[in-house]
FIBARO-598290 format. One record per residue (C-alpha): residue in one letter; residue number from 1; x, y, z. Coordinates in steps of 0.02 Angstrom, whole numbers, plus 50000, padded with zeros to 5 digits. Each point is the difference from the previous one (the first is absolute). Layout:
# residues N
 r   k     x     y     z
 A NUM     X     Y     Z
...
***
This chain:
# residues 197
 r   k     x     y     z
 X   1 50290 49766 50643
 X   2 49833 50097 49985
 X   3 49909 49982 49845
 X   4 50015 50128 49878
 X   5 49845 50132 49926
 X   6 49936 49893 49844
 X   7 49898 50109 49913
 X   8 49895 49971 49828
 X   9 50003 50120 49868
 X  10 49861 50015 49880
 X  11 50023 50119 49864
 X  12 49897 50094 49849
 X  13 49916 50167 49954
 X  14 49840 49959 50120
 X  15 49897 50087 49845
 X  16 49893 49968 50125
 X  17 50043 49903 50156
 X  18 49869 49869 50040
 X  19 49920 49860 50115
 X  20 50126 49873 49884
 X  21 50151 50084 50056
 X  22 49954 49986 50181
 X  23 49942 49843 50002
 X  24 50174 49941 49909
 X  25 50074 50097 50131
 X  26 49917 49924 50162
 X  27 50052 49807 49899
 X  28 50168 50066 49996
 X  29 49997 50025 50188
 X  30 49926 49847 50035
 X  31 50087 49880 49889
 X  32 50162 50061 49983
 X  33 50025 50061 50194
 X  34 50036 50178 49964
 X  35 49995 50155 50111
 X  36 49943 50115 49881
 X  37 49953 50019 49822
 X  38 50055 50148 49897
 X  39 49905 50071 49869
 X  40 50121 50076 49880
 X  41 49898 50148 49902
 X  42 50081 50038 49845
 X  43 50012 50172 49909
 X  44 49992 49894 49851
 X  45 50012 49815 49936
 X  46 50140 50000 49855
 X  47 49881 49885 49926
 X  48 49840 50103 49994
 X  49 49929 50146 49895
 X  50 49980 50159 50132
 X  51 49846 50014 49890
 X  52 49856 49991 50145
 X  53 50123 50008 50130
 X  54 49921 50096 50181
 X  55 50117 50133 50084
 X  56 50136 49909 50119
 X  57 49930 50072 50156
 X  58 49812 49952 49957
 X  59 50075 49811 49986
 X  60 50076 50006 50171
 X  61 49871 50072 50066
 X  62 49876 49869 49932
 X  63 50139 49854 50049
 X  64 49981 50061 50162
 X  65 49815 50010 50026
 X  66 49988 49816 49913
 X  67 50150 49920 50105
 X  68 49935 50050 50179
 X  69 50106 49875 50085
 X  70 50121 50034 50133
 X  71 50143 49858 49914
 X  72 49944 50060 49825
 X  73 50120 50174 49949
 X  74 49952 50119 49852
 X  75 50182 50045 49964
 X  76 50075 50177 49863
 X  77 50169 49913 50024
 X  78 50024 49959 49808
 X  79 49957 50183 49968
 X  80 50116 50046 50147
 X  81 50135 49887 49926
 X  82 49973 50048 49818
 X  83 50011 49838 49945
 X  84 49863 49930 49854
 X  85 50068 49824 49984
 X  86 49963 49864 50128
 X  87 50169 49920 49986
 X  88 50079 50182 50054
 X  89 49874 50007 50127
 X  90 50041 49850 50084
 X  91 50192 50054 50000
 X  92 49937 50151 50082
 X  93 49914 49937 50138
 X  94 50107 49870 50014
 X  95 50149 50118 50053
 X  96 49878 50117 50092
 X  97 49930 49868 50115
 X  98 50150 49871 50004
 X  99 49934 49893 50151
 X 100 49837 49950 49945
 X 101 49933 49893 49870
 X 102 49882 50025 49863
 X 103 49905 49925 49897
 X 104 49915 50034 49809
 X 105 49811 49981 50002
 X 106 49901 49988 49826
 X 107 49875 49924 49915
 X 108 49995 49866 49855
 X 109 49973 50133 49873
 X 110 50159 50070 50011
 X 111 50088 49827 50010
 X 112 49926 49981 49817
 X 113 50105 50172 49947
 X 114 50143 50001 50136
 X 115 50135 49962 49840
 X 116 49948 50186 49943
 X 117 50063 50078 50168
 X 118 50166 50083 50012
 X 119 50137 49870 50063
 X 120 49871 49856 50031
 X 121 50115 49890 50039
 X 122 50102 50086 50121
 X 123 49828 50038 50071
 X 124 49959 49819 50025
 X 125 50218 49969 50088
 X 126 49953 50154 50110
 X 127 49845 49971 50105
 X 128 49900 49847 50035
 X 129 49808 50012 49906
 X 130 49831 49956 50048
 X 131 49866 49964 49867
 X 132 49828 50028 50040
 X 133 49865 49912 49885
 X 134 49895 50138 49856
 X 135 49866 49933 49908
 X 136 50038 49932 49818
 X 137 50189 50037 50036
 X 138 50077 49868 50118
 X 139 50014 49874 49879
 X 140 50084 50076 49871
 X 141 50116 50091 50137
 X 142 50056 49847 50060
 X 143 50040 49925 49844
 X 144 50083 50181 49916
 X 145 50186 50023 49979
 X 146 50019 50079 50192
 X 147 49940 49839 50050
 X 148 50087 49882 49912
 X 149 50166 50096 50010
 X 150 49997 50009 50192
 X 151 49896 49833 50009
 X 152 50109 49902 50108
 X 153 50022 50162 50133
 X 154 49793 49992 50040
 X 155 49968 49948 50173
 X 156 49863 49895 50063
 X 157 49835 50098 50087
 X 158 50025 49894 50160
 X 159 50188 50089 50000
 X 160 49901 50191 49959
 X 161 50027 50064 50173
 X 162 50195 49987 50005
 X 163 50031 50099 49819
 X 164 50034 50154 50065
 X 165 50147 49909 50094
 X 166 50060 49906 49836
 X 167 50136 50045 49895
 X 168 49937 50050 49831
 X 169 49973 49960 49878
 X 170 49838 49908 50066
 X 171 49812 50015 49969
 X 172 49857 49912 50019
 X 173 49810 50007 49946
 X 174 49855 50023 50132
 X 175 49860 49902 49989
 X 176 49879 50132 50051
 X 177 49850 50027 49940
 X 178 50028 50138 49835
 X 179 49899 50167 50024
 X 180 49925 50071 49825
 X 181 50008 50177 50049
 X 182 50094 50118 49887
 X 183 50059 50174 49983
 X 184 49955 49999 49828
 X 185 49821 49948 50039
 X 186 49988 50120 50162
 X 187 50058 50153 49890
 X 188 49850 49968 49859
 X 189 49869 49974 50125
 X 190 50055 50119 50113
 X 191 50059 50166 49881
 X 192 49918 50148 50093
 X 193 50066 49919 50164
 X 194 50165 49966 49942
 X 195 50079 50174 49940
 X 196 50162 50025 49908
 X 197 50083 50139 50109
***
């Protein structure tokens, strides 16, 4: 029996994309034995102020430019789907593309506020997780409530490159070196090159 698509999704508004996104991504590949990573562009985060907020096409545009990798795809299909919430996302695509596996990509920072996302838990029985390492957040992400309260479903890095094959729920943390780049840092340095249409 052939082995089916597994596929990483890695979500957000990419307010800009940037060099830590990609280099999650190409981890992802490499660690966790996927085919391709998706990079979910969202109209908008339930969780964030539009305040500041580029034009949808400018983002996917700039995800594009910044990904420039033939396994790495710069995807509208939330805005295609009209979905806003991961959870409904993931139910989505999960129908959509019924033989192949997928797996949630994100960073320690939002293990730290995952509890504030719609259906969190549901999120967590729905799709195995992968952790990647942010500076000043991957301690207190792995000792937070999503932590604890799915604690005894993480799986060990040496196991990372079967998730996408594992019945959820199951995560694990990456020990990868954390990358300090931010959005929020790239849009104050960068205003005039960063425009909001």
């Amino acid at each position: 029996m052939a082995r089916p698509r597994c596929i990483g999704l890695l979500g957000g508004s990419f307010n800009p994309a940037h060099h830590g996104h990609r280099q999650i991504s190409l981890e992802a590949l490499d660690r966790l034995d996927l085919d391709e990573v998706w990079w979910l562009v969202s109209p908008q985060n339930p969780l964030k102020s539009a305040d500041g907020l580029a034009g949808y096409d400018r983002r996917l545009e700039h995800a594009a430019e910044i990904a420039d990798h033939p396994r790495i795809v710069v995807s509208d299909i939330e805005n295609e789907l009209g979905t806003r919430y991961t959870v409904d996302t993931i139910a989505a695509l999960g129908e959509r593309f019924a033989g192949d596996r997928f797996v949630w990509l994100m960073g320690a920072d939002n293990l730290v506020q995952f509890p504030k996302w719609k259906r969190w838990r549901a999120l967590f029985r729905a799709i195995p997780i992968a952790i990647f390492p942010r500076p000043t957040y991957s301690r207190r992400a792995l000792s937070g409530r999503a932590a604890r309260r799915f604690a005894r479903y993480r799986v060990s890095g040496i196991r990372a490159s079967s998730l996408a094959l594992m019945k959820p729920p199951a995560w694990v943390f990456l020990r990868t070196r954390p990358d300090a780049v931010s959005a929020t840092r790239i849009r104050a340095e960068e205003e005039a090159d960063w425009p909001r249409t």
